[in-house]
N, C-alpha and C positions, 0 to 999 in steps of 0.2 A: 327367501321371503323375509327373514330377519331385517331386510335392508328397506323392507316398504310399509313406511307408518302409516300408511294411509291405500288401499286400494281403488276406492272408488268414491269422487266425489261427485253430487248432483248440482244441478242449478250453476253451473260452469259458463259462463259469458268468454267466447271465443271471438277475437276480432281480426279479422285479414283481409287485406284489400281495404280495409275502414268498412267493412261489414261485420254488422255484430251478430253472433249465432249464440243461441242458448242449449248446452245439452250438457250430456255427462263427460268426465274425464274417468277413465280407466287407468287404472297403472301397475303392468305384468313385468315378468322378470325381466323383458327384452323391450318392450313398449310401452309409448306413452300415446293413448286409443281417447281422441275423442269421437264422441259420437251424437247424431243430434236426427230427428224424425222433422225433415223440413217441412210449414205449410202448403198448404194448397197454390199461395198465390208466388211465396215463392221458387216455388216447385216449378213453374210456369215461366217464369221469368230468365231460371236457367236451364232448362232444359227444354228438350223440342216439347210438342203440344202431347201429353199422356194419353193413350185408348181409356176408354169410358171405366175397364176396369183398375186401372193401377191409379187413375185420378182418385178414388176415394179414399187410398190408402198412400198416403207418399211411401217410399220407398226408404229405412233410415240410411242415414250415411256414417260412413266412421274416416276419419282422420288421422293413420300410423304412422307415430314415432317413433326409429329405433332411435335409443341410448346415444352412442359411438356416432349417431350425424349430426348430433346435437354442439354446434359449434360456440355457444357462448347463451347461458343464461342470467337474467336478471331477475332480483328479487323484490316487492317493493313492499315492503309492509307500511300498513297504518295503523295508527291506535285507534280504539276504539268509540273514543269520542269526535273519531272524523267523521265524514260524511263520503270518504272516497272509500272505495272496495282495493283489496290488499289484488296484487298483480304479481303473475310473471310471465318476464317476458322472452321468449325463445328466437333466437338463430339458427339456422340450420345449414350446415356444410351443403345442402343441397339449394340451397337460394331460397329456402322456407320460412317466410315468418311470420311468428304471430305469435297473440298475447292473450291470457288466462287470469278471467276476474273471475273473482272468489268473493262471496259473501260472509264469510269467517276467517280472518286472519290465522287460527291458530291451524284451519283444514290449507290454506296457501303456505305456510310454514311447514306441515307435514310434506306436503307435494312438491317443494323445493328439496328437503333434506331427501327425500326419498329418487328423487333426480338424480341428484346430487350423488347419493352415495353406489343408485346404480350404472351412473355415465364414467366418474372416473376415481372410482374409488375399492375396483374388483379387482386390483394386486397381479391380475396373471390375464395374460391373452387368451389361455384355455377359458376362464371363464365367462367370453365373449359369446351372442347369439352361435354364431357358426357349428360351437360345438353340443348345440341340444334341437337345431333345426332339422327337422325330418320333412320331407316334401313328398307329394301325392304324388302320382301318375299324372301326366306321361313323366314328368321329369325325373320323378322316383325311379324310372326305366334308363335313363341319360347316366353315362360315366364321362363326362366331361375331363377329368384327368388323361385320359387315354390319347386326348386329340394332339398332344404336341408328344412328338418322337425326336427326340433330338437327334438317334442315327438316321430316323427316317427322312427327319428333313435336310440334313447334312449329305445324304444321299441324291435327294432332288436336287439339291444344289448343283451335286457332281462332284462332290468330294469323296476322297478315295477310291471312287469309278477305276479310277484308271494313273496310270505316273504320267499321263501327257498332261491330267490337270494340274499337275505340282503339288499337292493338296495331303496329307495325311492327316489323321483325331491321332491324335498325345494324351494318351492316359496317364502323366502325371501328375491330376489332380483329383484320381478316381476317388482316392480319399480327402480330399479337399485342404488333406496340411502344406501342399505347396499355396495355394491362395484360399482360404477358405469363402471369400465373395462371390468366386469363379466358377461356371461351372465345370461337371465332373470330365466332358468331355473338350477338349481344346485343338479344334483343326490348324494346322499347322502347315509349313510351307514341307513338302516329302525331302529338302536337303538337309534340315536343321535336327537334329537328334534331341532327343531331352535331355541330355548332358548339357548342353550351351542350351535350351531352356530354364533350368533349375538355375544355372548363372546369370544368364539373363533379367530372372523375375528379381535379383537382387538391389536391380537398376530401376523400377519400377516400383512406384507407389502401391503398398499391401499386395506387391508382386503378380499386378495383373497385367502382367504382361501385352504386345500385339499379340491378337488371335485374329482368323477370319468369323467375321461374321453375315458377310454377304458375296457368293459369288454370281458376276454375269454371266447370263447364260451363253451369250452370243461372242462377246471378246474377251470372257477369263480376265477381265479386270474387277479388283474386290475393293469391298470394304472392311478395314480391321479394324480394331478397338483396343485400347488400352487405358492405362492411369499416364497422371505423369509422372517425367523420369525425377531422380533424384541427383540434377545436376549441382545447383546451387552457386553460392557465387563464384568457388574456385574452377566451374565449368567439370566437373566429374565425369569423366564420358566412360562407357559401356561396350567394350567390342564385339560383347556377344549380344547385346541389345541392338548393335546397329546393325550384326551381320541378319537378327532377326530381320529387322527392318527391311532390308538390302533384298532378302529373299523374297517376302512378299512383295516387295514392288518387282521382283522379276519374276513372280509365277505366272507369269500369260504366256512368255513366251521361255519356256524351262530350260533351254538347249544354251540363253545367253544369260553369265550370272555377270556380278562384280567380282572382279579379281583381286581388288584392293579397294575398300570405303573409300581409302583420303585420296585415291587419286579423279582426276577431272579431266583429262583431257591431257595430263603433265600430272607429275607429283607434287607435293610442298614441302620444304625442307624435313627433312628427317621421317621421310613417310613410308619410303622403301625401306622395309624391315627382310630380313632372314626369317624362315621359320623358328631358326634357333634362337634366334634374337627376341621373338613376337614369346617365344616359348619361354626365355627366364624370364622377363617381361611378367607376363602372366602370371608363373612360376611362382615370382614374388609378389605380389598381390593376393595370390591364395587359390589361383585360378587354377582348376587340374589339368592334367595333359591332356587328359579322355578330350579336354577343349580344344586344346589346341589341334588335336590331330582332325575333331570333327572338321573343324575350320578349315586346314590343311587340304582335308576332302572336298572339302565344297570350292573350294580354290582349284584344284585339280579337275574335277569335273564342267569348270565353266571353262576350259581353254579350250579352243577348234583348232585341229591341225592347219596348219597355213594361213590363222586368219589371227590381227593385233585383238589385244583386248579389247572386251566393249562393257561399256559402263551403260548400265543399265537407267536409262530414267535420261539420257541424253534426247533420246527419238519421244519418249513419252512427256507429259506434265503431272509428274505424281506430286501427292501432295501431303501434307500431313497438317492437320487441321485442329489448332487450339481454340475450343473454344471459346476460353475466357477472354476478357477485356485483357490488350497487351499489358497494363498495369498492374492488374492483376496476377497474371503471369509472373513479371519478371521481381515483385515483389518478394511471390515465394521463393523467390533461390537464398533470403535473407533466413531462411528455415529449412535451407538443407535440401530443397526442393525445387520448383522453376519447369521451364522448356525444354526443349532440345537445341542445341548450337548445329546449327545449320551446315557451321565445316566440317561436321563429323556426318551431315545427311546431305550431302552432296548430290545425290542422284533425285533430290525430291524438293520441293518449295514447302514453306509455312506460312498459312493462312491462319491470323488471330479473327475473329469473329466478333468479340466485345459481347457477349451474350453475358447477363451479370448474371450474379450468385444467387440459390439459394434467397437468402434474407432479405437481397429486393424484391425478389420475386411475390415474396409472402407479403411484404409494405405494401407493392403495385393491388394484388388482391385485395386487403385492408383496406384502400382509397375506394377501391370499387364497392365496397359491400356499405361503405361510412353513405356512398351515393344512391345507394337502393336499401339503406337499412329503415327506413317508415315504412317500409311498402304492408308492413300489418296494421299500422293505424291510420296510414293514410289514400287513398287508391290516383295520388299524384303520381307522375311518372318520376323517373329517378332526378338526378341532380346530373344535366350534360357537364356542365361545366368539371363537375367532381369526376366525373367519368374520364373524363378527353384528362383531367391530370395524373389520372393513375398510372398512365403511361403502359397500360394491357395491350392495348393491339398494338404501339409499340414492340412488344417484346415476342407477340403471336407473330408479326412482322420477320423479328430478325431471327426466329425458328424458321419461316418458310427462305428466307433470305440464303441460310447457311444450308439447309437441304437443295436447295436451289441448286447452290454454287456445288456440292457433291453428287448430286444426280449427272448433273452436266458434265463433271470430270468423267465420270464413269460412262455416262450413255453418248457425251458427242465425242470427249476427248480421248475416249479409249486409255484413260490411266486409273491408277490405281490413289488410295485416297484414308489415310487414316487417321481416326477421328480421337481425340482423349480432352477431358478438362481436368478437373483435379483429380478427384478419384476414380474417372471416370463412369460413374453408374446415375448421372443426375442429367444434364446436357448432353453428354455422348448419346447415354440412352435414346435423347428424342431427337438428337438429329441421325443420330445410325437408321433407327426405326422410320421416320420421315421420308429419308432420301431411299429407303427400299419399298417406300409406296408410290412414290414416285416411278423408279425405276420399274420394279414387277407387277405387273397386271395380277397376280396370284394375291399379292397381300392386302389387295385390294376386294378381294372376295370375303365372304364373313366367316371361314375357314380359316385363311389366309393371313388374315387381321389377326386371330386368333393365337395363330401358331406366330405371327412376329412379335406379340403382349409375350407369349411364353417365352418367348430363343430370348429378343432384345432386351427386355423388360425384368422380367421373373427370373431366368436361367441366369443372363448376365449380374444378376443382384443389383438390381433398384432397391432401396432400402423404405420397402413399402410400409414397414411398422414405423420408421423415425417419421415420415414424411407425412405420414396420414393422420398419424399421433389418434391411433384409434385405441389407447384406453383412458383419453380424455386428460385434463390436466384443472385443478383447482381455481389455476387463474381464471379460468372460465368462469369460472361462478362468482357473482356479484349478489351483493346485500349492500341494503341500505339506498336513501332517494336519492344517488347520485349515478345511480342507475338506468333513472328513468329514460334516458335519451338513449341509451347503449354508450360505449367508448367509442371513440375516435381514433382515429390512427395514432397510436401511442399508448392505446391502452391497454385492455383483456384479451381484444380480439384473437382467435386462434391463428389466424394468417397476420397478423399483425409483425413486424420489425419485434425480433428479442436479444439481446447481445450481439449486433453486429450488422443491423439491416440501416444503418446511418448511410456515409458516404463511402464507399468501397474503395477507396483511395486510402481515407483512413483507418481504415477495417486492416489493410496490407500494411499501413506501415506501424497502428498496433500491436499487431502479429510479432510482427520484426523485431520492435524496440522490446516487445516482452521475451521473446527469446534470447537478445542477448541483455539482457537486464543481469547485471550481477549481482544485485541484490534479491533476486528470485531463487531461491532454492529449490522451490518445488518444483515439481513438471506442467507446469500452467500452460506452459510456450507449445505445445503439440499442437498443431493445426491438424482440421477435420478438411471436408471435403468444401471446396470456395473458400478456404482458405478462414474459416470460424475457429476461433481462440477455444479449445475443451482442455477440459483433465488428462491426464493420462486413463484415467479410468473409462473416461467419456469416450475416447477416442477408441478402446479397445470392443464398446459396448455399437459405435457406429461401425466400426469394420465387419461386424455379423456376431459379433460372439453373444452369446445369448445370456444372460442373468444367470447368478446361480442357484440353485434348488431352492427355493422358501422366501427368494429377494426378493421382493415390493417392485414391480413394475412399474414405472411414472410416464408419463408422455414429456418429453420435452420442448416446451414450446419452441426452442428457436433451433431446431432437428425438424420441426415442420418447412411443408414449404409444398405449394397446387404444382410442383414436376408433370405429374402422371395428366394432372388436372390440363397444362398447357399445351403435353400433345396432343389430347381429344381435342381441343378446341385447333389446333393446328389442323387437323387430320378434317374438323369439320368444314375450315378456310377452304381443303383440298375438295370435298364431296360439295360446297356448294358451287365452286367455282369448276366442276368439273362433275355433272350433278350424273350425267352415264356413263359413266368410268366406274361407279363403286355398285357392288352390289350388295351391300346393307345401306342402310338409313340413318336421317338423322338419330331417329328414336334411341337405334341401337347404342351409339354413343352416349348418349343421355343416360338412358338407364345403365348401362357402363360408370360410367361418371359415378349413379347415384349407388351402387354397389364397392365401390370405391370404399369408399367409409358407413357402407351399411353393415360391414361384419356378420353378412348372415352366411357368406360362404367364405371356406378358407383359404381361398385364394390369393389373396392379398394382404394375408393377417404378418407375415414376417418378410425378412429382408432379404435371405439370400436360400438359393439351392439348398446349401447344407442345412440351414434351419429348416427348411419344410420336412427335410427327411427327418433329422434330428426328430423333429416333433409328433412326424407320425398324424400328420394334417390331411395325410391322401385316404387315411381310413377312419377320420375319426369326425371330417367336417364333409361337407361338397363340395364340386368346383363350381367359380360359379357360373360355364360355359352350360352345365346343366339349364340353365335358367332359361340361354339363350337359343340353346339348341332342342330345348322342349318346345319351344314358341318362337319357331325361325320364321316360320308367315308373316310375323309382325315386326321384324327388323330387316324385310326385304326391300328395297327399293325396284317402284315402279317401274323409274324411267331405266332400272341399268340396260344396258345395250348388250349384256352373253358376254362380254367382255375378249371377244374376236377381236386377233390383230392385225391391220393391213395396214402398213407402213404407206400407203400410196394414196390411201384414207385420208382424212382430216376427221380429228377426232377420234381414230380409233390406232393409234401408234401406241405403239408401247409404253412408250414414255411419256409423262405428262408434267408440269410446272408449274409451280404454283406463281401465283400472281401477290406478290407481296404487299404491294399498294392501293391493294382491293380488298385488305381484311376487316371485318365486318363484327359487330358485337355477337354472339352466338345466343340470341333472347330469348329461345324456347328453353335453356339450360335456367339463366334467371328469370323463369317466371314472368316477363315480360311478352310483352306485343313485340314484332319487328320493328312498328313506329315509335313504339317508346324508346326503344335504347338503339337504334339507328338514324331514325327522323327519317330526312329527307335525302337517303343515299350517304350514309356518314359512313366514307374510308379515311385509310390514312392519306392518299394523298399519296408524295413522295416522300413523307417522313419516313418511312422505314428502316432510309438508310442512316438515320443517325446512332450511332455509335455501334453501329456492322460495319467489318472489316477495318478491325482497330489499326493492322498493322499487316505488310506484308513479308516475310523475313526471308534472303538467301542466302547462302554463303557468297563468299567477297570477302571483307577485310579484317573479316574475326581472323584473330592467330592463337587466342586465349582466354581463359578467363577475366574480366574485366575491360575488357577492349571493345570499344565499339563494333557492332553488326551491321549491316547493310538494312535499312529499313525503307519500305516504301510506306511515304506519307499516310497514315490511315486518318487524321485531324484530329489525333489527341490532343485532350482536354488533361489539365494539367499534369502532364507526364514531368513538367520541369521543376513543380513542386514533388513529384514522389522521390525525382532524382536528389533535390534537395534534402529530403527526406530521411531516405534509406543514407545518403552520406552524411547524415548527422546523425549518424549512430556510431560510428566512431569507424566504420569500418574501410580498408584503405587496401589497395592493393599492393601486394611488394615490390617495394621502389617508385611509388606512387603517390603525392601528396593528396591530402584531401580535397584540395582544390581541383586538383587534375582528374581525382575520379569521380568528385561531383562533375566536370565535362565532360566525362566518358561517359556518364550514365545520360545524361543528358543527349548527347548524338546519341546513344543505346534506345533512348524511348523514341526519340523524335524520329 
């Protein structure tokens, strides 16, 4: 209470929609309540006609603000010899806004600070609503924690059932010090032992290695998930990452493995090794035998009497799916980091996707909110023009785009399909999650839904505390009359562009040039996840590690970024265009969304697995499936269909597609009508596909590091400036002028 000068002010002029309402403002340790007793007539106007008795009394109203949704305030004082009333004016992460006139500057002045100090200035996540919210009945009776079972649903799947699935859980990360992002349980391919896992996670960004994360039920084709590798420019390759690799594209059909990665149909010089050979090899690298011999086994065990080897992923189209911009990508290998070299994944193709980073993502929201930010003092509809530039369903587009292209691998083409961007827990996340709602009719249930937010989302380590930036951040807060209009893109805004949301060309090749900077001493050069310039400090704080005892918790603004936010609105692309297939509702998504960063349940208050246990959030908050499985009546959908499957149907197949060139503003999310922020049928069009499917990559004429790849045209946009780029950093390969590998890199993007 210390923190609130002020608890209740009267005579409070509220304006939203450009209606002006006169009541009280309240303000408790979790909320900011106003409340107002409407008249008679406008009692009437918004609401149906009142029975004769509730007409004499209006009904009052109140208005809840939690703290943590509060996405940017203004202050605006006057002196007292004006004749304006002092203002503040509120944004709200949930598309909320509106403005509070005060009749005393000095009571608008308490009511900021007191904001202020209880939005983002309470030092510790514990001290968020979640942890003092006590709920009534029925909900009070709901253990929402309970609903996702990771063995149970790794069991639905069909994992460990049996060895004809291929499938085994790896317990070693029960303690989470092999990946601490990861969860505790890691299904695995039943050939691979966790000896050549623990080597493997080595080759792998914060060692999150390929795991399954989705198996078909019908042709044992999955989806895996990883980071990326740690090739970089010298091309670094991984034999126990690739024999991972190797194994899951052969787990449909367990009886035929890979006998050798590098061969294809014929070897390539120097590829037929001895085991003895493969084994000092190794030997000297650091690699243990216990490796070599698992390998040795899984070699042994793929040979059929009487029949030549078979190289796995010849009869199939497996794939392995970056999906960052190719630029982005091949930037990172200037940090130790990058792709995978396709001659070393032989058995599989690379699809780059172009899906940007993080920091666009937050810019593109920033443009939309600058275009519906009146909406409290004015009741115009937003700004189309500001809209159509923010380039949002652009990027809602090429989410349905790239689950598209992975549903399809797995449901027409019967292959196998693995997805990574940088760290993998931001992008992977929503296209893994996407393309198995696509695929399963189950995740499409509000159960279903449920347990893929847990496995994809939660288990996998989405980094919900960086991204939600739910204990708020001072930039937010604004004083003085330059306030009046709100910021622009470029300014406070919490989705706004911070350290790195410019051009993502030159976002990678700052990266680079700060890494090898020789005048840098310090560890500035670590890249985070999309490839964002942090500390060393920074970077050990985004990988899950949690603050230590008594540290000051901050939000970081440019660690924000609407992730979670674009696959609701992806997911809602899928239920409108496909309205009896789903059996929850719009609503359900919406109030989703607004629990998001309402911090009343602690669900989404930290980053990864280990932090929720670490902290001890399953007995000391809610989940907040409580919420929704107290009150499931009201996130059911109508029209769903029982969600029976008849393949001979139309409309009721298993599988379903999203229509990319049909996406559509989601205006019950912003407070809008349909016709305001849609008009008259407003899609993309064919835009969708610009800057999806940056690049296609196979093996062919890679032989090594720094030598051109085999690229199919994706229409990059100046790939001939990054190769420019990266080769004026002085960096040259051996025997190699710089001339010659600024042209390598160049046929390398192109």
């Amino acid at each position: 209470m210390d923190r609130i000068k002020i608890s209740r002010v009267e005579d409070v002029q509220i304006i939203r929609r450009g209606v002006p309402v006169t009541g009280a403002l309240h303000l408790t340790p979790h909320h900011l309540i106003f409340s107002h007793t409407p008249s008679p007539s406008i009692s009437s106007r918004e609401q149906p006609l009142p029975s004769a008795e509730t007409a004499a009394v209006p009904r009052p109203r109140e208005l809840w603000i939690t703290y943590p949704i509060i996405g940017h305030c203004t202050f605006r004082p006057t002196p007292p010899s004006s004749f304006l009333s002092s203002s503040i004016r509120l944004r709200c992460r949930d598309f909320t806004f509106v403005t509070f006139h005060f009749s005393s500057d000095q009571e608008a002045r308490d009511v900021y600070e007191s904001i202020k100090a209880l939005t983002c200035r309470l030092g510790r996540i514990e001290k968020v609503y979640a942890f003092t919210y006590r709920p009534l009945r029925p909900e009070k009776d709901v253990n929402g924690w309970i609903i996702y079972d990771a063995e149970k649903e790794w069991k639905r799947l069909g994992v460990g059932e049996s060895e004809g699935k291929g499938w085994r859980i790896s317990r070693i990360n029960i303690d989470y010090k092999f990946s601490p992002t990861y969860p505790a349980l890691l299904p695995v391919p039943s050939v691979i032992s966790d000896n050549v896992i623990n080597y493997a996670g080595k080759y792998r960004s914060r060692a999150r290695i390929p795991v399954l994360t989705y198996l078909h039920p019908l042709n044992n084709c999955t989806i895996s998930r990883s980071s990326q590798p740690l090739a970089g420019f010298r091309g670094n390759r991984s034999i126990q990452d690739e024999r991972l690799v190797a194994a899951i594209f052969a787990s449909s059909q367990p009886k035929k493995h890979i006998k050798d990665v590098t061969r294809s149909g014929g070897s390539t010089p120097g590829s037929e090794r001895s085991h003895s050979d493969l084994a000092l090899s190794m030997e000297a690298s650091g690699v243990g035998m216990g490796v070599v011999e698992d390998i040795a086994s899984v070699e042994s065990s793929s040979e059929l009497p009487g029949t030549e080897t078979v190289v796995y992923g010849a009869q199939q189209h497996n794939l392995i799916v970056d999906a960052r911009p190719t630029v982005n990508a091949f930037a990172m290998q200037a940090v130790g980091l990058g792709s995978e070299n396709m001659e070393n994944y032989k058995f599989a193709t690379k699809d780059y996707l172009g899906i940007d980073n993080i920091h666009v993502m937050r810019d593109s929201l920033a443009k939309v909110i600058d275009a519906i930010k009146d909406s409290d003092i004015t009741p115009l509809p937003p700004n189309q023009e500001l809209l159509a530039k923010s380039g949002w369903l652009k990027h809602i587009s090429g989410l349905l785009v790239g689950a598209d292209r992975i549903a399809r691998q797995i449901g027409l083409q019967h292959s196998h399909v693995l997805i990574h961007c940088s760290d993998g827990w931001d992008r992977t996340s929503q296209l893994s999650a996407l393309s198995q709602i696509c695929l399963d009719p189950y995740y499409r249930t509000l159960e279903g839904f449920i347990v893929l937010v847990e496995k994809d989302w939660l288990s996998f380590g989405h980094m919900f505390r960086h991204r939600s930036g739910h204990l708020s951040s001072e930039k937010w807060f604004v004083t003085q009359s330059e306030g009046l209009v709100g910021p622009t893109v470029g300014g406070n805004n919490p989705f706004v562009n911070a350290s790195g949301g410019g051009n993502p060309l030159e976002n990678a090749l700052l990266s680079a040039k700060g890494f090898f900077n020789k005048d840098n001493g310090s560890r500035e050069s670590m890249v985070d996840s999309d490839g964002e310039m942090i500390s060393h400090n920074e970077s050990q704080k985004s990988a899950g590690v949690p603050p230590a005892t008594g540290e000051r918790e901050i939000t970081k603004v440019k660690d924000t970024s609407p992730v979670f936010h674009q696959f609701l609105d992806a997911t809602y692309q899928l239920l409108y265009q496909h309205p009896t297939r789903f059996e929850f509702n719009e609503r359900f998504l919406r109030r989703l969304f607004y629990h998001l960063y309402s911090c009343q349940y602690g669900t989404f208050l930290y980053n990864s697995e280990k932090e929720r246990l670490e902290s001890g959030v399953k007995d000391k908050t809610r989940s907040v499936w409580d919420y929704f499985v107290s009150r499931r009546e009201q996130f059911l959908n109508d029209r769903y269909d029982g969600g029976a499957i008849d393949e001979r149907k139309r409309g009721r197949e298993r599988l379903l597609f999203p229509r990319p060139d049909e996406v559509r503003w989601w205006s019950e999310l912003f407070g809008r009508t349909d016709e305001e922020m849609n008009g008259r049928g407003t899609t993309l069009g064919n835009r969708h596909s610009d800057g999806i499917a940056t690049g296609l990559e196979i093996s062919g004429t890679a032989t090594g590091a720094g030598t051109p790849r085999t690229f199919i045209d994706g229409g990059l946009g100046g790939a001939t400036g990054l190769a420019a780029g990266i080769a004026g950093l002085g960096l040259s390969v051996k025997g190699r002028s710089p001339s010659a590998s600024r042209r390598a890199m160049e046929v390398e993007m192109q």
